[in-house]
mmCIF file of the N, C-alpha and C atoms, coordinates in Angstrom:
data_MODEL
# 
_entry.id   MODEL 
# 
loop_
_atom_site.group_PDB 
_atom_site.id 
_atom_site.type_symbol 
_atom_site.label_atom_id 
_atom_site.label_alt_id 
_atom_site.label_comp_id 
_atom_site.label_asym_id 
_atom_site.label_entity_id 
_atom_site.label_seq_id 
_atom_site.pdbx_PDB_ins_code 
_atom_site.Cartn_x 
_atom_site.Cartn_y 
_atom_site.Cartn_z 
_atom_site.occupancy 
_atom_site.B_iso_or_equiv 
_atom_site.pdbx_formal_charge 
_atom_site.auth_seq_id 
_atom_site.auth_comp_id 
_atom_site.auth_asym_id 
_atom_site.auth_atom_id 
_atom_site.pdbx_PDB_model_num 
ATOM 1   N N  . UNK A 1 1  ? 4.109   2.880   28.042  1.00 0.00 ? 1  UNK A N  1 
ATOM 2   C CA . UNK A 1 1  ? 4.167   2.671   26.609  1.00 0.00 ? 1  UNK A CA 1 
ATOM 3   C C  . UNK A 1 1  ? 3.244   3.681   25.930  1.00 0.00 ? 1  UNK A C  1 
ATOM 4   N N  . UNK A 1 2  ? 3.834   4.461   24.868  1.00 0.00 ? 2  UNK A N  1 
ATOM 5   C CA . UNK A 1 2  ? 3.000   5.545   24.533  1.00 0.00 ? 2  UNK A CA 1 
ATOM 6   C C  . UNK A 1 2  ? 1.634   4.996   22.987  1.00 0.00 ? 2  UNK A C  1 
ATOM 7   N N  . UNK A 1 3  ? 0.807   5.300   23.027  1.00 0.00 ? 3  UNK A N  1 
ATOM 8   C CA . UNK A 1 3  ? 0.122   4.750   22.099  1.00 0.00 ? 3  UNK A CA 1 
ATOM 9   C C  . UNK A 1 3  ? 0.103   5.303   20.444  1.00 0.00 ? 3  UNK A C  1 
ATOM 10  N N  . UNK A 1 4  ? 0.744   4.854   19.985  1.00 0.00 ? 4  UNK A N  1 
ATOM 11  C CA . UNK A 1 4  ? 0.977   5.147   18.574  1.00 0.00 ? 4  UNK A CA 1 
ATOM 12  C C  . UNK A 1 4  ? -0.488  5.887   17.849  1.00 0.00 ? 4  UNK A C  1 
ATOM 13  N N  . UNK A 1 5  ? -0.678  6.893   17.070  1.00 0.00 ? 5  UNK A N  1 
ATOM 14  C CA . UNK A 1 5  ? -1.539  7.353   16.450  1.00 0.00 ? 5  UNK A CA 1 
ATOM 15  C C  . UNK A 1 5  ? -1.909  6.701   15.047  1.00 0.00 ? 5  UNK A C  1 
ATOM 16  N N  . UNK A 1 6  ? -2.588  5.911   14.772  1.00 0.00 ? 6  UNK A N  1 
ATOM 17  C CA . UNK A 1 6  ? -3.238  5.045   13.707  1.00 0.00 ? 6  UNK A CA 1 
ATOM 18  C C  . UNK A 1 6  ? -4.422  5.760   12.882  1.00 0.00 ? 6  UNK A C  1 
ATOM 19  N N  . UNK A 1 7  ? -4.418  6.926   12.697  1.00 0.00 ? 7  UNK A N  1 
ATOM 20  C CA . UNK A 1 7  ? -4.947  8.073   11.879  1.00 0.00 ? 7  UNK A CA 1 
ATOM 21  C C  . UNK A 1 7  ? -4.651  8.537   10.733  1.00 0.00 ? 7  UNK A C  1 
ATOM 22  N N  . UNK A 1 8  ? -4.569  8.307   9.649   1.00 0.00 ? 8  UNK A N  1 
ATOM 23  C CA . UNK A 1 8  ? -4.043  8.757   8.551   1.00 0.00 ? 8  UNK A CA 1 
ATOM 24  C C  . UNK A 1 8  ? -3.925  10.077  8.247   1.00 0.00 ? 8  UNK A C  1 
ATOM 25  N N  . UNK A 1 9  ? -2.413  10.804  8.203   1.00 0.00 ? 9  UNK A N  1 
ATOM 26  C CA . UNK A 1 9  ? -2.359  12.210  7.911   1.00 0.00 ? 9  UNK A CA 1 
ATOM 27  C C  . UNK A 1 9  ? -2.715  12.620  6.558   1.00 0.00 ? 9  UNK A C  1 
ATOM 28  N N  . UNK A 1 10 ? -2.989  13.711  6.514   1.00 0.00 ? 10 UNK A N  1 
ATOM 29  C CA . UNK A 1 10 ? -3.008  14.621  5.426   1.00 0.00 ? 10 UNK A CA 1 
ATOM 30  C C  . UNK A 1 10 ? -2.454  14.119  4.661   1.00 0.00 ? 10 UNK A C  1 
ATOM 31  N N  . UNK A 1 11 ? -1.269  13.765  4.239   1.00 0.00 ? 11 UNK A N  1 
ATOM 32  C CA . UNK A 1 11 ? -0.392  13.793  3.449   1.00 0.00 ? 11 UNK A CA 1 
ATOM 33  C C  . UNK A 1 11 ? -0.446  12.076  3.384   1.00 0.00 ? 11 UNK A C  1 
ATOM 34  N N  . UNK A 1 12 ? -0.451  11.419  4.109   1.00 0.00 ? 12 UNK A N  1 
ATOM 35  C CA . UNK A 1 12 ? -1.117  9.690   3.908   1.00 0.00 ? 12 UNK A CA 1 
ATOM 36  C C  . UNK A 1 12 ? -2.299  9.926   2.881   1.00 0.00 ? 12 UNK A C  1 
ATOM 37  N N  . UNK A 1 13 ? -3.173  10.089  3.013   1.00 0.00 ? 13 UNK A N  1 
ATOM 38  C CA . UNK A 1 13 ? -4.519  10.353  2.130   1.00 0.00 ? 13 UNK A CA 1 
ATOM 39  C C  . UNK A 1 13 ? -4.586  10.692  1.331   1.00 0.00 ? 13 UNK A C  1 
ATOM 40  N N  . UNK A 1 14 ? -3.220  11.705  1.182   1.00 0.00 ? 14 UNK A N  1 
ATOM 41  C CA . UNK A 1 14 ? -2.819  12.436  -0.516  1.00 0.00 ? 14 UNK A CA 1 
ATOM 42  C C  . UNK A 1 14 ? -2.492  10.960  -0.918  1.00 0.00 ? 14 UNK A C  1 
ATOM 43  N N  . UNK A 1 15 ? -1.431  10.617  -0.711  1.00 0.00 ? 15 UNK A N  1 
ATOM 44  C CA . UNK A 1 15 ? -0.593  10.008  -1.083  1.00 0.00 ? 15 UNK A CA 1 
ATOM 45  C C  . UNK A 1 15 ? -1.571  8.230   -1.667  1.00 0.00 ? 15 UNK A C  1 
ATOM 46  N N  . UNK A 1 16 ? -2.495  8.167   -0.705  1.00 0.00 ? 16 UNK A N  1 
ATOM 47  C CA . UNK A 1 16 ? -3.181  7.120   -1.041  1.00 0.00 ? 16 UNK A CA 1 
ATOM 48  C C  . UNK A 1 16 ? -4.242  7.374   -2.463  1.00 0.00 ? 16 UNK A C  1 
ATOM 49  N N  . UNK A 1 17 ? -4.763  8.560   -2.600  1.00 0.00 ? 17 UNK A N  1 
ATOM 50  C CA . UNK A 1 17 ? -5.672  9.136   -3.572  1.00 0.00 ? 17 UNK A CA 1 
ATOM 51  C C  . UNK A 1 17 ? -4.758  9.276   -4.697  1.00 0.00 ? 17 UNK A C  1 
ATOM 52  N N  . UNK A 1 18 ? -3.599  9.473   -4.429  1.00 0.00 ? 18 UNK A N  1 
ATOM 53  C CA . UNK A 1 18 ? -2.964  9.448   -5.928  1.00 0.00 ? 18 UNK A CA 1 
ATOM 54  C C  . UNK A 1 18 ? -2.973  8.266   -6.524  1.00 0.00 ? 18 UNK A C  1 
ATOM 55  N N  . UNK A 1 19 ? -2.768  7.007   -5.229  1.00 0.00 ? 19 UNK A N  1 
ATOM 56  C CA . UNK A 1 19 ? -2.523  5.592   -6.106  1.00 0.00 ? 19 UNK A CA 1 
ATOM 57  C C  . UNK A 1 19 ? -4.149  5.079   -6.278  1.00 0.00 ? 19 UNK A C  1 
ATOM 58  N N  . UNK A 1 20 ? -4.848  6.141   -5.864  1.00 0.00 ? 20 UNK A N  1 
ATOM 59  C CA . UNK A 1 20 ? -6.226  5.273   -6.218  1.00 0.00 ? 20 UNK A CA 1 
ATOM 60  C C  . UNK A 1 20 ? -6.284  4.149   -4.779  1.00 0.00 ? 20 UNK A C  1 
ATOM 61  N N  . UNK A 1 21 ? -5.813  4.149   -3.808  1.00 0.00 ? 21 UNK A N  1 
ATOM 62  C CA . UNK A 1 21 ? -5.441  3.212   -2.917  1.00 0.00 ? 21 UNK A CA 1 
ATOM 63  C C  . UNK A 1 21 ? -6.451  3.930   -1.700  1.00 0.00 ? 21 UNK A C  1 
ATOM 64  N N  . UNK A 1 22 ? -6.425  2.917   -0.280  1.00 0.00 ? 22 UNK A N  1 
ATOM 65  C CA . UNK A 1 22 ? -7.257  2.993   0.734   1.00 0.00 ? 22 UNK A CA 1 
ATOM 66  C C  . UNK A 1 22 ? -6.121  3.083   1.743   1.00 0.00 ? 22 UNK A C  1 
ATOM 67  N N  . UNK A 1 23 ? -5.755  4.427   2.321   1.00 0.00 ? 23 UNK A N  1 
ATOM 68  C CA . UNK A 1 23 ? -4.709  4.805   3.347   1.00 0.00 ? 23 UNK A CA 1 
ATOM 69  C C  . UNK A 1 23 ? -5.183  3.816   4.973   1.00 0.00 ? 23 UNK A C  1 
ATOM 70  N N  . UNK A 1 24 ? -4.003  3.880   5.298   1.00 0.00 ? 24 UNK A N  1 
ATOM 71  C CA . UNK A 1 24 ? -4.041  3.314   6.577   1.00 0.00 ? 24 UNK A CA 1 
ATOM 72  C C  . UNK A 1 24 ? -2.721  3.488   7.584   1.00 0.00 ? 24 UNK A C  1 
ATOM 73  N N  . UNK A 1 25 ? -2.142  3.382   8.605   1.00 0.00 ? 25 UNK A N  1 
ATOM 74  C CA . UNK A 1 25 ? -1.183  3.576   9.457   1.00 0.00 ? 25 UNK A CA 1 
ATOM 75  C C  . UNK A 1 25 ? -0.730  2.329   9.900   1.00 0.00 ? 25 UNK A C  1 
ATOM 76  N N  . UNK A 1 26 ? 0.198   1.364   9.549   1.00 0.00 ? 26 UNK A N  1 
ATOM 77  C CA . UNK A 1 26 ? 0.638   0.200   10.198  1.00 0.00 ? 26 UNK A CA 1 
ATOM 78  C C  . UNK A 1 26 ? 2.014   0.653   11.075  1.00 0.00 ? 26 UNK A C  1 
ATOM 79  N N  . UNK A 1 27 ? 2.311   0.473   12.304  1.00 0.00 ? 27 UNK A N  1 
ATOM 80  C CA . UNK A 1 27 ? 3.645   0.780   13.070  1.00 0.00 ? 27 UNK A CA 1 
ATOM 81  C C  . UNK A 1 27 ? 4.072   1.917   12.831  1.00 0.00 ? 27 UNK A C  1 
ATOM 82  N N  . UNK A 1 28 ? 3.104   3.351   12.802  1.00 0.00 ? 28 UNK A N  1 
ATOM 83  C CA . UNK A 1 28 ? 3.292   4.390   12.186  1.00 0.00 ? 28 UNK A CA 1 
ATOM 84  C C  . UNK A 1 28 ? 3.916   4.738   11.054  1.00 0.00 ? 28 UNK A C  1 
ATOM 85  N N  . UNK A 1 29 ? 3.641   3.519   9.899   1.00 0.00 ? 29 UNK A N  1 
ATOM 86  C CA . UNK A 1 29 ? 4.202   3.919   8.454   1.00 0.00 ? 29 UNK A CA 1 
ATOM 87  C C  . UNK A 1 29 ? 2.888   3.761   8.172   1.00 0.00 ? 29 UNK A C  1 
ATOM 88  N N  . UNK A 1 30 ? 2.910   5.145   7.180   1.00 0.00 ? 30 UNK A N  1 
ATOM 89  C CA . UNK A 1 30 ? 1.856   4.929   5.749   1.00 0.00 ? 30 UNK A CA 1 
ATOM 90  C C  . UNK A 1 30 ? 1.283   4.441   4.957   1.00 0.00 ? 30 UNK A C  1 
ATOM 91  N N  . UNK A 1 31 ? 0.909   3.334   4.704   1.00 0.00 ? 31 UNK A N  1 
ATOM 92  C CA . UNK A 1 31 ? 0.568   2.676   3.966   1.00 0.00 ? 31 UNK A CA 1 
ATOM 93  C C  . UNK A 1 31 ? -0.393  3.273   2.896   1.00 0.00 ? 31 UNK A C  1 
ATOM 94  N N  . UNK A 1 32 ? -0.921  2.184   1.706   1.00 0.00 ? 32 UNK A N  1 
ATOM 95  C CA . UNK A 1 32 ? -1.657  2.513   0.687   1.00 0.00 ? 32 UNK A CA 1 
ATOM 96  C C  . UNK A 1 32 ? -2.200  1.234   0.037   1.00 0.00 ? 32 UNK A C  1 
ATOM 97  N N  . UNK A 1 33 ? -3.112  0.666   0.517   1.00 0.00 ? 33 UNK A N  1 
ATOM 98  C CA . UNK A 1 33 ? -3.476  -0.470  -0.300  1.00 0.00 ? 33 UNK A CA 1 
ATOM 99  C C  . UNK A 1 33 ? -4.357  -0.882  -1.476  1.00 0.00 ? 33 UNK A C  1 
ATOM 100 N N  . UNK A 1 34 ? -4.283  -1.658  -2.216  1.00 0.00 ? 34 UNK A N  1 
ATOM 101 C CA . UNK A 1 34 ? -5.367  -1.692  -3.282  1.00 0.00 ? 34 UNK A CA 1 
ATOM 102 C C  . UNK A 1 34 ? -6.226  -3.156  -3.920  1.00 0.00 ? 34 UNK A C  1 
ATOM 103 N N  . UNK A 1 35 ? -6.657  -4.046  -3.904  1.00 0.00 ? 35 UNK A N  1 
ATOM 104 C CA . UNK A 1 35 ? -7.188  -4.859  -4.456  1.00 0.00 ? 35 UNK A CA 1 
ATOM 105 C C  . UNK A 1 35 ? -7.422  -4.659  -5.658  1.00 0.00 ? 35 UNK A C  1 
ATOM 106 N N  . UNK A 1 36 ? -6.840  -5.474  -7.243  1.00 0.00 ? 36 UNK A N  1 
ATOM 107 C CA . UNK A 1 36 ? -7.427  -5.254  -7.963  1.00 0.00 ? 36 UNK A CA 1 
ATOM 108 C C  . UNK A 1 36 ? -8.516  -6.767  -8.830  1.00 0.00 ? 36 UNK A C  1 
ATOM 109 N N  . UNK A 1 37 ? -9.971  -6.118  -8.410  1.00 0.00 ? 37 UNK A N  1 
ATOM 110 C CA . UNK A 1 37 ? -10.919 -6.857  -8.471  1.00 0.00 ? 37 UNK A CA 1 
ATOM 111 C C  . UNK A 1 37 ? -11.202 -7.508  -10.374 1.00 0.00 ? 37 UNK A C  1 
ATOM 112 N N  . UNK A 1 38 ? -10.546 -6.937  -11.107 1.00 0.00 ? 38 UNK A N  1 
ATOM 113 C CA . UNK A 1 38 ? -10.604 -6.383  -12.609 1.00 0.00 ? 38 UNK A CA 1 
ATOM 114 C C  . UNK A 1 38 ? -9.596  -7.860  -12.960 1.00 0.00 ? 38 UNK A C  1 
ATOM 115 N N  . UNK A 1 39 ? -8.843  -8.480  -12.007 1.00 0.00 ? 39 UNK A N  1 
ATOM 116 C CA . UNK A 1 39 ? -7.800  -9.180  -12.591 1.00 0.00 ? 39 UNK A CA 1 
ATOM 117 C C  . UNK A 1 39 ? -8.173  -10.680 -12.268 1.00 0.00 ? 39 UNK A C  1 
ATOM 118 N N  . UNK A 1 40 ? -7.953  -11.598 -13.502 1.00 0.00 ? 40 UNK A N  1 
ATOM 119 C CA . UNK A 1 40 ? -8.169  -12.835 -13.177 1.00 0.00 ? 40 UNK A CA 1 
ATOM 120 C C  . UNK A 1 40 ? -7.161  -13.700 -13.883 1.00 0.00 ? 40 UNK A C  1 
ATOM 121 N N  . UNK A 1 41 ? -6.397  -13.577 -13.147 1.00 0.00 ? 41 UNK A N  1 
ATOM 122 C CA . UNK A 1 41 ? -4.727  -14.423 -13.637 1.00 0.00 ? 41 UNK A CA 1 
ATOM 123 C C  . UNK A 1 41 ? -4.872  -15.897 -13.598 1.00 0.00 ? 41 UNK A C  1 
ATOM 124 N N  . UNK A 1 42 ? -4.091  -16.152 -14.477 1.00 0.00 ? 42 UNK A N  1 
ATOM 125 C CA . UNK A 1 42 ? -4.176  -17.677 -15.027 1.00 0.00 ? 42 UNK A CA 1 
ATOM 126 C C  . UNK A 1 42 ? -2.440  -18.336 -15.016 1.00 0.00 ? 42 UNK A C  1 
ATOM 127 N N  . UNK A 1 43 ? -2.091  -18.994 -13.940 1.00 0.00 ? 43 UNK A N  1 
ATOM 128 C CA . UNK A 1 43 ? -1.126  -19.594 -13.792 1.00 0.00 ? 43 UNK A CA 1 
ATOM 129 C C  . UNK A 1 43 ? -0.861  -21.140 -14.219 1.00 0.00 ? 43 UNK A C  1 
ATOM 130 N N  . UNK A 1 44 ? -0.159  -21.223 -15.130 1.00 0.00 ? 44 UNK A N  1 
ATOM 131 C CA . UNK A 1 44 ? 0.180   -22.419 -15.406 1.00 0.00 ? 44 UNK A CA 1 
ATOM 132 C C  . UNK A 1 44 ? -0.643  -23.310 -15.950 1.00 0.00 ? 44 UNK A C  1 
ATOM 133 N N  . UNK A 1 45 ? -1.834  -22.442 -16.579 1.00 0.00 ? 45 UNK A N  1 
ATOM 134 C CA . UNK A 1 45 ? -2.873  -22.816 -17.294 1.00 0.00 ? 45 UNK A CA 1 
ATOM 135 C C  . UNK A 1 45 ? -3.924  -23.104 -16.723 1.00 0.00 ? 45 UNK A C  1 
ATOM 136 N N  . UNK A 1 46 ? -4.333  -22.832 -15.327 1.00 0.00 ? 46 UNK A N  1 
ATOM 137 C CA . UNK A 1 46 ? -5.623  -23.046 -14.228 1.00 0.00 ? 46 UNK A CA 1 
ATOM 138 C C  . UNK A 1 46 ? -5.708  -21.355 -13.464 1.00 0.00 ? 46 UNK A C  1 
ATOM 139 N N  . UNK A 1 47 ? -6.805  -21.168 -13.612 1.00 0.00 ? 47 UNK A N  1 
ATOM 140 C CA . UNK A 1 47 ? -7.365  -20.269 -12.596 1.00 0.00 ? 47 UNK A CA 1 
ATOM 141 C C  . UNK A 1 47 ? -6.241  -20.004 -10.978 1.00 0.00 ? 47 UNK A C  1 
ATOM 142 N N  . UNK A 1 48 ? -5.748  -18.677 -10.966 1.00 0.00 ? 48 UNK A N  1 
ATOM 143 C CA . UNK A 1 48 ? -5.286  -18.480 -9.898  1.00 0.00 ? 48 UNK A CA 1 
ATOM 144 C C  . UNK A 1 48 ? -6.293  -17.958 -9.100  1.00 0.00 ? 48 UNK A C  1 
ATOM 145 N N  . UNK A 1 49 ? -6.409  -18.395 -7.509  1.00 0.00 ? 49 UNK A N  1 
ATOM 146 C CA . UNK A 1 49 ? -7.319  -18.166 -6.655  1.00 0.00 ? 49 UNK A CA 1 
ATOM 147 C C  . UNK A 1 49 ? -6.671  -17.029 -5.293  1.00 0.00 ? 49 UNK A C  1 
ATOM 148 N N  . UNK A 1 50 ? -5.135  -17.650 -5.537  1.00 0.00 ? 50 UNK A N  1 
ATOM 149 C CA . UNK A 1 50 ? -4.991  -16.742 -4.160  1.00 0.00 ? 50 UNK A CA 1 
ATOM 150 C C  . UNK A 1 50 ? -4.910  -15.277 -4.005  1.00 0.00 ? 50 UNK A C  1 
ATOM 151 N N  . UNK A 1 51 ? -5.284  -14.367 -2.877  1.00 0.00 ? 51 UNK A N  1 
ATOM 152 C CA . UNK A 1 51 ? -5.510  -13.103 -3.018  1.00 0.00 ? 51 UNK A CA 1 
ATOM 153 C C  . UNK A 1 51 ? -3.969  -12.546 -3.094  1.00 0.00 ? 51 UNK A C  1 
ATOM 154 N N  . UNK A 1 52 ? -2.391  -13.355 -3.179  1.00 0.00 ? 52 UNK A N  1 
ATOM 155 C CA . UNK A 1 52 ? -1.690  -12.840 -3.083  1.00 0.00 ? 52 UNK A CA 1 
ATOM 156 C C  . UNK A 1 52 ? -1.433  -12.310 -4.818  1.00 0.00 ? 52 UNK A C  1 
ATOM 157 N N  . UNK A 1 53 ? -2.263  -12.987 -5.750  1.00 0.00 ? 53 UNK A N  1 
ATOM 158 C CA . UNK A 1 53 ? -2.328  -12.094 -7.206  1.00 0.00 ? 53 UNK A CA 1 
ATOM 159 C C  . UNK A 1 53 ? -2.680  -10.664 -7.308  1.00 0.00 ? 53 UNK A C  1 
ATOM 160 N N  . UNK A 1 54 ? -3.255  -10.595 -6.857  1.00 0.00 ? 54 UNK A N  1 
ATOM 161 C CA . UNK A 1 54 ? -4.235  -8.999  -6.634  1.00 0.00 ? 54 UNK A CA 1 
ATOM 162 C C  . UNK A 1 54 ? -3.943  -7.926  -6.119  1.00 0.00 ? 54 UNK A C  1 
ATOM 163 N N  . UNK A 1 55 ? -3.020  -7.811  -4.689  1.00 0.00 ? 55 UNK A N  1 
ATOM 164 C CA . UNK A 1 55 ? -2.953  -6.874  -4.392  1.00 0.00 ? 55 UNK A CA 1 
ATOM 165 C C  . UNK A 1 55 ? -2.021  -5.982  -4.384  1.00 0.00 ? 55 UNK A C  1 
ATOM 166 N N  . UNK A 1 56 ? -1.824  -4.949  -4.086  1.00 0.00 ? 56 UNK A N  1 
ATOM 167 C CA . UNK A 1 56 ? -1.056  -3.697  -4.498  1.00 0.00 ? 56 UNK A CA 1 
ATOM 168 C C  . UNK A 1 56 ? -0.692  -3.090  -3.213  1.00 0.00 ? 56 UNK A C  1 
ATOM 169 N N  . UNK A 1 57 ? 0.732   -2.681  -2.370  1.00 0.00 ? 57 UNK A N  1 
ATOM 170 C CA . UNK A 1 57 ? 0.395   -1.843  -1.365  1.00 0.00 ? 57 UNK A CA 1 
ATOM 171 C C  . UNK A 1 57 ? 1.826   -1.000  -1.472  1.00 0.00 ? 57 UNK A C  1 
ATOM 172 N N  . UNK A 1 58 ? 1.512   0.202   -1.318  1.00 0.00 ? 58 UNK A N  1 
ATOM 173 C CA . UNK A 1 58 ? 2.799   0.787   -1.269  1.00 0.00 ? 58 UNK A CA 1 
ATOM 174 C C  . UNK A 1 58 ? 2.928   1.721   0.451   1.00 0.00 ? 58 UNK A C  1 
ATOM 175 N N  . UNK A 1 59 ? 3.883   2.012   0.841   1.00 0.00 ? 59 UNK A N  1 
ATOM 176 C CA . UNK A 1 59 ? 4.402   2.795   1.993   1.00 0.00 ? 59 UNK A CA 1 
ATOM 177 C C  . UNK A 1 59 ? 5.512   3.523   2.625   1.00 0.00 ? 59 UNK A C  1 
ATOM 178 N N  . UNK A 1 60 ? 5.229   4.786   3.492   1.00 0.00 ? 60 UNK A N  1 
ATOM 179 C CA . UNK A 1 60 ? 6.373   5.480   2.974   1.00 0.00 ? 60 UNK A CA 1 
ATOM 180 C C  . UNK A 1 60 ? 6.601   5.636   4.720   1.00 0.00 ? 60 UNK A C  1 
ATOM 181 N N  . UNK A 1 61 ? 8.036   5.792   4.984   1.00 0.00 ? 61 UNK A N  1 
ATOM 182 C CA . UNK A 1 61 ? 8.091   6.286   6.417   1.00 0.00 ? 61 UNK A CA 1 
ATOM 183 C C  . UNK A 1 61 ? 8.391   8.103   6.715   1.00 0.00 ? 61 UNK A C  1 
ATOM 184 N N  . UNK A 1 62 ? 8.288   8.020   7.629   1.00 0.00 ? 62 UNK A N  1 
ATOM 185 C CA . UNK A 1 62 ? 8.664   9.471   8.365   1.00 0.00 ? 62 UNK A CA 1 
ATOM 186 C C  . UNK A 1 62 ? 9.622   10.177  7.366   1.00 0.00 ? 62 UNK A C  1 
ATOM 187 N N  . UNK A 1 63 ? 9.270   11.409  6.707   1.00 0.00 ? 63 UNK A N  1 
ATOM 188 C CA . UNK A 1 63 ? 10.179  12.247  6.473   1.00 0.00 ? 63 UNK A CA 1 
ATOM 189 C C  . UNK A 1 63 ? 11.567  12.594  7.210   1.00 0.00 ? 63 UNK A C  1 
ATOM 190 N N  . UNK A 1 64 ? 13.165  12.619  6.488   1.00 0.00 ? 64 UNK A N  1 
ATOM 191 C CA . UNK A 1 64 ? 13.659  12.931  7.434   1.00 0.00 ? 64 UNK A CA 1 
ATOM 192 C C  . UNK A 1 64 ? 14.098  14.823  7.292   1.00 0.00 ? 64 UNK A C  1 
ATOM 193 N N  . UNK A 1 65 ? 14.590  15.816  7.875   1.00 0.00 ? 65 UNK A N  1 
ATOM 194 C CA . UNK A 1 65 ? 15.219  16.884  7.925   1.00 0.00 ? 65 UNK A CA 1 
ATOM 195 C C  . UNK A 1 65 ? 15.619  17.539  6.099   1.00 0.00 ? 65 UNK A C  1 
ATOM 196 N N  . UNK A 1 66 ? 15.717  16.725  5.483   1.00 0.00 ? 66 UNK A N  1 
ATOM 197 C CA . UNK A 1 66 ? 15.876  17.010  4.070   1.00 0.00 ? 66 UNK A CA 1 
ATOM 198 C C  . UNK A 1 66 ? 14.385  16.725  3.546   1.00 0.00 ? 66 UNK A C  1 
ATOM 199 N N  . UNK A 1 67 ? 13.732  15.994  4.043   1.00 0.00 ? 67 UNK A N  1 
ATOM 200 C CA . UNK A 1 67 ? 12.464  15.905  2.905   1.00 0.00 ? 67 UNK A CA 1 
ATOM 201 C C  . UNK A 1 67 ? 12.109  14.035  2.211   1.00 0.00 ? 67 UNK A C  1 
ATOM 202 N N  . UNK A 1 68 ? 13.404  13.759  2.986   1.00 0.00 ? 68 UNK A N  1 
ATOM 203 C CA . UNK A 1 68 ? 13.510  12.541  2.098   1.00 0.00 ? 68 UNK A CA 1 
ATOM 204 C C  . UNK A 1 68 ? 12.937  11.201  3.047   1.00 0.00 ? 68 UNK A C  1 
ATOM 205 N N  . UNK A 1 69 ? 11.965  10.264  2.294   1.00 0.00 ? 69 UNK A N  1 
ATOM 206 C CA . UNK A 1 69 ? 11.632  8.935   3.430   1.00 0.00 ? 69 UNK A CA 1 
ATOM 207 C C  . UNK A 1 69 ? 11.259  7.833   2.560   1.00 0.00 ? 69 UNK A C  1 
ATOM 208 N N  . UNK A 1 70 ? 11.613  7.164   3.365   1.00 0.00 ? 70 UNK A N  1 
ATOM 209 C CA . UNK A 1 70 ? 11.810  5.375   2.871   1.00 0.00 ? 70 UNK A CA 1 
ATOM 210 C C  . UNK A 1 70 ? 10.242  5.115   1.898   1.00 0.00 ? 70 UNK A C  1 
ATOM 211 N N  . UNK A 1 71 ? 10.410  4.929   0.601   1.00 0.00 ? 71 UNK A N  1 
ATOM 212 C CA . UNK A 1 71 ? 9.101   4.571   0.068   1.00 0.00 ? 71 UNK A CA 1 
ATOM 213 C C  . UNK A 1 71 ? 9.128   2.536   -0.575  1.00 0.00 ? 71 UNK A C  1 
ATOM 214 N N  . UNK A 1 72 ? 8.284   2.272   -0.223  1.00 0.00 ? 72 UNK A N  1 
ATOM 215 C CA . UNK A 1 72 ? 8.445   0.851   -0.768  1.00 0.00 ? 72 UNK A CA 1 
ATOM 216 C C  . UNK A 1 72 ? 7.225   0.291   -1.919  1.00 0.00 ? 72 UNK A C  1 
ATOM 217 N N  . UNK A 1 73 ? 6.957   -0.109  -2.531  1.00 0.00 ? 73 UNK A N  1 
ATOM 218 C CA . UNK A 1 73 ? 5.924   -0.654  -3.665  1.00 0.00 ? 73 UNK A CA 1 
ATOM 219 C C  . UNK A 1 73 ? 5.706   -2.122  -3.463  1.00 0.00 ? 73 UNK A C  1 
ATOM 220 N N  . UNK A 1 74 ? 4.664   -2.786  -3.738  1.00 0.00 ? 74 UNK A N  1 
ATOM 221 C CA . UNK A 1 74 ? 4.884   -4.080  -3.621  1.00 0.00 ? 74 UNK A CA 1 
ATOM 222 C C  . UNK A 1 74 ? 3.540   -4.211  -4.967  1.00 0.00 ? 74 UNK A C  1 
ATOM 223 N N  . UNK A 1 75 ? 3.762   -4.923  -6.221  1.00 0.00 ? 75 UNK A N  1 
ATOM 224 C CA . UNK A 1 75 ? 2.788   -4.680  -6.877  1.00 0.00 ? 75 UNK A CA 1 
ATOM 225 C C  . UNK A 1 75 ? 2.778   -6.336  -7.630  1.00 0.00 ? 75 UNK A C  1 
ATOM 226 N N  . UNK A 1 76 ? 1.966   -7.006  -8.105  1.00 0.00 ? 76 UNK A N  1 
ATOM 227 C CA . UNK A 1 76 ? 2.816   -8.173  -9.143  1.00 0.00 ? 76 UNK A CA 1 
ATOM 228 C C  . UNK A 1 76 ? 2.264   -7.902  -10.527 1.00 0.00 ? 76 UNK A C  1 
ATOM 229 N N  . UNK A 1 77 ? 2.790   -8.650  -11.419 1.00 0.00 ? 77 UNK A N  1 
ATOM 230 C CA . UNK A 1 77 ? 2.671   -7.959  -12.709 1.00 0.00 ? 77 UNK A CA 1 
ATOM 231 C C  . UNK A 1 77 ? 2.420   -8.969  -13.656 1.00 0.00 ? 77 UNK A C  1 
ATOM 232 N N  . UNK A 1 78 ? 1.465   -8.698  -14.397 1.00 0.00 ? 78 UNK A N  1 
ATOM 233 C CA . UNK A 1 78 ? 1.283   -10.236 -15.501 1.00 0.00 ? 78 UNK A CA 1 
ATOM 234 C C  . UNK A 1 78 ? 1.893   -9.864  -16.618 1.00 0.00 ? 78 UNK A C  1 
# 
């Protein structure tokens, strides 16, 4: 079993510095994550607590022969 490289490339690190995000390598996709500490959402008229308000992660896979690779966003929005 060959061991996957969990190093963030060049181009991961760009890609994370643009979103203001903290690069990382999950199953050799890209990732980009972000916490935003600034936000204190109010659901249904009580304090939301869970960290699934907050965070931000986007990721992109392997370029293919044209240039082109799977990008995904995951963001929530008040």
């Amino acid at each position: 079993m060959r061991k996957m490289d969990t190093t963030p490339s060049r181009l991961c690190r760009e890609f994370a510095r643009i979103l203001g995000s903290t690069p990382s390598v999950v199953n050799g996709v890209c990732t980009a994550t972000r916490s935003r500490t600034n936000l204190h959402p109010v659901v249904l008229g009580r304090p939301a607590e869970s960290f699934m308000f907050v965070p931000q992660a986007f990721s992109f896979e392997n370029m293919n022969k044209s240039g082109k690779a799977l990008c995904l966003g995951e963001t929530v929005l008040l």
